[in-house]
OpenMM code with the backbone's topology and positions (N, CA, C; nanometers):
from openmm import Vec3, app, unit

residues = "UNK UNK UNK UNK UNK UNK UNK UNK UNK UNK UNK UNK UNK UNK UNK UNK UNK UNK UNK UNK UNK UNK UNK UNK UNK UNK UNK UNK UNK UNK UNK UNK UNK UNK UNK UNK UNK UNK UNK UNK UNK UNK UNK UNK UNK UNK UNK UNK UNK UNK UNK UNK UNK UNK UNK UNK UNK UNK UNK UNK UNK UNK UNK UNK UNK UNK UNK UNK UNK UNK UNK UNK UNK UNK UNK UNK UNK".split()
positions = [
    Vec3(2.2322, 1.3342, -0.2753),
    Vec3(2.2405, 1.4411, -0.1792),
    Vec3(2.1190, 1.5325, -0.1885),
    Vec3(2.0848, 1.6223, -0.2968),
    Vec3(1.9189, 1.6838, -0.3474),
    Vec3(1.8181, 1.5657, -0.2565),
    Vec3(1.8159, 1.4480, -0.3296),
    Vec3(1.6969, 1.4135, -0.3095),
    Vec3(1.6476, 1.3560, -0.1450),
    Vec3(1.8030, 1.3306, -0.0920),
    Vec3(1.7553, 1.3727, 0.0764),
    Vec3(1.7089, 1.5182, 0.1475),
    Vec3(1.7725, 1.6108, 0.0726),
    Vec3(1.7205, 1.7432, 0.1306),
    Vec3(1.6325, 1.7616, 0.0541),
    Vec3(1.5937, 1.7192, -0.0438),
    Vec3(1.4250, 1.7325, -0.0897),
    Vec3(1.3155, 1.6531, 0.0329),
    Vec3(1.3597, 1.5136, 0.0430),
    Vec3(1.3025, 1.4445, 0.1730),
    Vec3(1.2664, 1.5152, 0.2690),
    Vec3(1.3732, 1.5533, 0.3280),
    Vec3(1.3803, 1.5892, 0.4655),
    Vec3(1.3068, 1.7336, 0.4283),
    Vec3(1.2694, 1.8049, 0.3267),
    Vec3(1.2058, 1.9079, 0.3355),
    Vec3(1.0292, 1.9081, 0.2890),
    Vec3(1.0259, 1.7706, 0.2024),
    Vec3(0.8808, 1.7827, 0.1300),
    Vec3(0.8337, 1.6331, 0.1726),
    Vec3(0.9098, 1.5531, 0.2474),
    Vec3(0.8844, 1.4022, 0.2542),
    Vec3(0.9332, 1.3127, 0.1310),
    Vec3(0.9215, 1.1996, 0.1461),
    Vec3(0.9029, 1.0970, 0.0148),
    Vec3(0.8078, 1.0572, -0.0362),
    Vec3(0.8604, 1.0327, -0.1956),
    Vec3(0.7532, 1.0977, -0.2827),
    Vec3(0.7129, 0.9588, -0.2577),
    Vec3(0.7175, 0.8672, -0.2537),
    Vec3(0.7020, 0.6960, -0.2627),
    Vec3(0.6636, 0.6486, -0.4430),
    Vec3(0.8155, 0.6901, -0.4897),
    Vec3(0.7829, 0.6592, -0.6463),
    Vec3(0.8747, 0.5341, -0.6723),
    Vec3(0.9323, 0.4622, -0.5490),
    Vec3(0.9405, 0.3043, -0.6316),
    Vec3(0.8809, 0.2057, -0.5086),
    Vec3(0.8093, 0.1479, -0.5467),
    Vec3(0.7421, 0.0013, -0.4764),
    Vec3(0.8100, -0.1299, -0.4832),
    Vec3(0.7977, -0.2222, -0.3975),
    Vec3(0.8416, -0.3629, -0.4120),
    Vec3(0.7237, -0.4678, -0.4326),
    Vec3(0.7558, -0.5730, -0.5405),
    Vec3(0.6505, -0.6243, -0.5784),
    Vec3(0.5261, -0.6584, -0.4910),
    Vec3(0.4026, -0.6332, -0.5135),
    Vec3(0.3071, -0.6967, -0.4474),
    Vec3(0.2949, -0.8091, -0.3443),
    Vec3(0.2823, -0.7874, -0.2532),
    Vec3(0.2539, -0.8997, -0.1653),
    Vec3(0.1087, -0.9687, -0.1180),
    Vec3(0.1161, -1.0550, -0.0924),
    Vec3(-0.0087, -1.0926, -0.0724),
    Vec3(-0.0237, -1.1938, 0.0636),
    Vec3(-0.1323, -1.1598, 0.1833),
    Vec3(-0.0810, -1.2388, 0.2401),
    Vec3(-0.1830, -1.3532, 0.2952),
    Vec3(-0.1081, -1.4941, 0.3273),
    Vec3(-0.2231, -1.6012, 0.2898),
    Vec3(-0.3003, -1.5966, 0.4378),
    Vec3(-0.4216, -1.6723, 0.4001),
    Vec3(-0.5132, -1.7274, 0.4922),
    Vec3(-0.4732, -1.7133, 0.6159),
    Vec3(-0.5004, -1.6775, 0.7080),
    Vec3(-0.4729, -1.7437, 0.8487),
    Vec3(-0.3316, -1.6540, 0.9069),
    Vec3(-0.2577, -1.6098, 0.8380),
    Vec3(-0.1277, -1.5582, 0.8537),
    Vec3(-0.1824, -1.4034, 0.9138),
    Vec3(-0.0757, -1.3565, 0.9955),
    Vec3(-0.0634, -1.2349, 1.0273),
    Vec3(-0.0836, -1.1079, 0.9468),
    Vec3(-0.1638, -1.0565, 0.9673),
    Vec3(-0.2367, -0.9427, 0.8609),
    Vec3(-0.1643, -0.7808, 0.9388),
    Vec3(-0.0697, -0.7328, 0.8426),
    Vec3(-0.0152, -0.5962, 0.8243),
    Vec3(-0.1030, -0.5262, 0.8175),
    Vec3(-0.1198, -0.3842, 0.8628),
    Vec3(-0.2471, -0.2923, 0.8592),
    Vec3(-0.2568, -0.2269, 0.6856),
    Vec3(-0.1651, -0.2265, 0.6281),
    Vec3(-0.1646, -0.2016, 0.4850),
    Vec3(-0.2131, -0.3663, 0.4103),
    Vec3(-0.2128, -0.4458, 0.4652),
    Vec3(-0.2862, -0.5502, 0.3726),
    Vec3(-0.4243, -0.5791, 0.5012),
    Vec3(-0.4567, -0.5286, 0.5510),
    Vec3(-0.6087, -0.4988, 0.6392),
    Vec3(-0.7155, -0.5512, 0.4976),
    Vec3(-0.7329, -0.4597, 0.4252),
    Vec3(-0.8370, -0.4857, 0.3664),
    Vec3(-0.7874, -0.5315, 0.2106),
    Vec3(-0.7291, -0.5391, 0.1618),
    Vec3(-0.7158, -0.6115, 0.0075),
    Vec3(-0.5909, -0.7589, 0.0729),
    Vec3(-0.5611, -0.7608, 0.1319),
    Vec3(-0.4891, -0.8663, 0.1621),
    Vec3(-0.3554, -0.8827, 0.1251),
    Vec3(-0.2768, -0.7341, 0.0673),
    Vec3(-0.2043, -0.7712, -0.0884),
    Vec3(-0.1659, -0.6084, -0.0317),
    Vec3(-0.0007, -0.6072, -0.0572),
    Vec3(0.0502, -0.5278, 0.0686),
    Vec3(0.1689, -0.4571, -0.0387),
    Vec3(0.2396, -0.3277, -0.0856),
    Vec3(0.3655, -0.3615, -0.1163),
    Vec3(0.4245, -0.2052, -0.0138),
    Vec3(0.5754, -0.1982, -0.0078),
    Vec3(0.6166, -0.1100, 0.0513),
    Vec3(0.7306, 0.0008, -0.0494),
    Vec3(0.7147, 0.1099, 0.0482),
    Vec3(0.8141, 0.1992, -0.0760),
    Vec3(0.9469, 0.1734, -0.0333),
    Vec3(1.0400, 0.1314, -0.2079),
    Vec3(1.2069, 0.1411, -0.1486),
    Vec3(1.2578, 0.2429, -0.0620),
    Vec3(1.1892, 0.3355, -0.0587),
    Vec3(1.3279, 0.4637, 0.0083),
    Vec3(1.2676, 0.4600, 0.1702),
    Vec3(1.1566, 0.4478, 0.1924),
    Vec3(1.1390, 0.5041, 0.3574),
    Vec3(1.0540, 0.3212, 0.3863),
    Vec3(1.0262, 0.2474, 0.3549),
    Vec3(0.9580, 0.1508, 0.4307),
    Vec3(0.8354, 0.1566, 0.4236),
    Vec3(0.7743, 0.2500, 0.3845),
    Vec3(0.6162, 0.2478, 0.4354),
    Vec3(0.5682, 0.2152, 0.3656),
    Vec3(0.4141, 0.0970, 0.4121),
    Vec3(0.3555, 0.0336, 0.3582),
    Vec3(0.2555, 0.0646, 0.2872),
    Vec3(0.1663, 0.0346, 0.1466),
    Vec3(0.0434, 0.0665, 0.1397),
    Vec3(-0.0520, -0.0454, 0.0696),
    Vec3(-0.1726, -0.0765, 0.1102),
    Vec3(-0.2773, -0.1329, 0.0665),
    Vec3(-0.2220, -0.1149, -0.0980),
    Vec3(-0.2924, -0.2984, -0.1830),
    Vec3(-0.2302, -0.2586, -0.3165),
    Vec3(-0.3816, -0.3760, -0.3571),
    Vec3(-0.4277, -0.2357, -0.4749),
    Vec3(-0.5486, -0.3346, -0.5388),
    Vec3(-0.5109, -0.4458, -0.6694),
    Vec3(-0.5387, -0.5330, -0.6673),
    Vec3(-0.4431, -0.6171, -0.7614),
    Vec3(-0.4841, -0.6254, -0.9431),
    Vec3(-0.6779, -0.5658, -0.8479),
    Vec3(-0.7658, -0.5585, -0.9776),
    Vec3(-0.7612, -0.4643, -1.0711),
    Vec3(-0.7215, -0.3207, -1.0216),
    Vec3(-0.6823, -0.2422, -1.0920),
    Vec3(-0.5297, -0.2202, -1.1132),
    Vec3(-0.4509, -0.2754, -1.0735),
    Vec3(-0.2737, -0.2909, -1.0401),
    Vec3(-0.2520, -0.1311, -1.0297),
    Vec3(-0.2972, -0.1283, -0.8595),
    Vec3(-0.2020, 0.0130, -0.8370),
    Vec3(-0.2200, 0.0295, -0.7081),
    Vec3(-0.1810, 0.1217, -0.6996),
    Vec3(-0.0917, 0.1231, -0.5195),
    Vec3(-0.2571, 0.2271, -0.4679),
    Vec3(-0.2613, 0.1823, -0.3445),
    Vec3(-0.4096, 0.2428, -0.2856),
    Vec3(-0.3375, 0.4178, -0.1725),
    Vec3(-0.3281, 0.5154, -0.1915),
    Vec3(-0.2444, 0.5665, -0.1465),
    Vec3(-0.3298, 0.6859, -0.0319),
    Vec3(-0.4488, 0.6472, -0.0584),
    Vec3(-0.5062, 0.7460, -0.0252),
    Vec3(-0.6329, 0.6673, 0.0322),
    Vec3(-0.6470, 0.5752, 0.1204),
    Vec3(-0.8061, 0.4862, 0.1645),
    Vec3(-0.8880, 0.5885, 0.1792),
    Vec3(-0.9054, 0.7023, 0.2286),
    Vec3(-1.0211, 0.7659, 0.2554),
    Vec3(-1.1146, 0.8210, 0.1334),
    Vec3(-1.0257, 0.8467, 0.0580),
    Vec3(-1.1028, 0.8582, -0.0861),
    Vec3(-1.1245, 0.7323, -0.1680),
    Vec3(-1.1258, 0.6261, -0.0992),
    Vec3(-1.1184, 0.4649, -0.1967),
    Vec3(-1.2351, 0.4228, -0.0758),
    Vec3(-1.3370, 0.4427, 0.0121),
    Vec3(-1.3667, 0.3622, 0.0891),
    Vec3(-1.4557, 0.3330, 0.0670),
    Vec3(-1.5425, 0.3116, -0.0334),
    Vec3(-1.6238, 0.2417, -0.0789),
    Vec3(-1.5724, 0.1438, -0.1784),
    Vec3(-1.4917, 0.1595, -0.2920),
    Vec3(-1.3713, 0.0561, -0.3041),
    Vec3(-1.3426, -0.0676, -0.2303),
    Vec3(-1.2829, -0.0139, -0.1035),
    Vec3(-1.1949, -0.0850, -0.0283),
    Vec3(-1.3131, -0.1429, 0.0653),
    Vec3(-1.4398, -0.1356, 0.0573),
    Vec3(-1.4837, -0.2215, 0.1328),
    Vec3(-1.5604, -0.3063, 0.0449),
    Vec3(-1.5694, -0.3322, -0.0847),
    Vec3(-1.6471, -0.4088, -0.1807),
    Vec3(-1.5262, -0.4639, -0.1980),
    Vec3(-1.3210, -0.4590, -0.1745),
    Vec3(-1.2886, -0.5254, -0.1740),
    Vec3(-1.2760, -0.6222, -0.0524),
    Vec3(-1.2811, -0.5684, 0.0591),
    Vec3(-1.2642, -0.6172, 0.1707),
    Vec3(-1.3967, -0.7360, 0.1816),
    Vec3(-1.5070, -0.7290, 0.0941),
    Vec3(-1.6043, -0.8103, 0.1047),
    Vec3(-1.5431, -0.9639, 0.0174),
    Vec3(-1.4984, -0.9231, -0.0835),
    Vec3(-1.4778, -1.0560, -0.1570),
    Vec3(-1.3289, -1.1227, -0.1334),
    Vec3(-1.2045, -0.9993, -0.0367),
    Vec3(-1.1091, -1.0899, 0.0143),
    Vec3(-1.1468, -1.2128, 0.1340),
    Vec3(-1.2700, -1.1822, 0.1916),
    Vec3(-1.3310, -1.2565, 0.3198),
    Vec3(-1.3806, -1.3820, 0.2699),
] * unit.nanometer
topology = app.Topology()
chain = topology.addChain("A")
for resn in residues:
    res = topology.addResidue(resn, chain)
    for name in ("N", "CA", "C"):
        topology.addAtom(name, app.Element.getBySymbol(name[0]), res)
């Protein structure tokens, strides 16, 4: 009960993930696996985020990773 009216007042925090995804060749590309290829989403609300596999952690923030994310986006290609 708290932690929906925490939600509904501060958002979700997105503190549990579902394992890594990754998605193959040729297949339909999610805008959270856009550039690492490798996708997971948060249990409580759905939303997706870019996941680096090299450092194992959730990318939560691309605009501060975008030099990152495009030296990965070079060697997922």
């Amino acid at each position: 009960m708290i932690e929906k009216l925490y939600e509904a007042l501060f958002g979700c925090r997105h503190a549990r993930y579902t394992f890594p995804v990754t998605i193959r060749k040729g297949g339909r590309r999610l805008p959270a696996a856009a550039l690492t290829g490798t996708y997971v989403a948060c249990l409580d609300c759905g939303r997706e985020f870019p996941y680096d596999w090299r450092e194992m952690k959730v990318i939560t923030s691309p605009d501060s990773h975008r030099e990152h994310l495009a030296e990965l986006a070079k060697h997922a290609a």
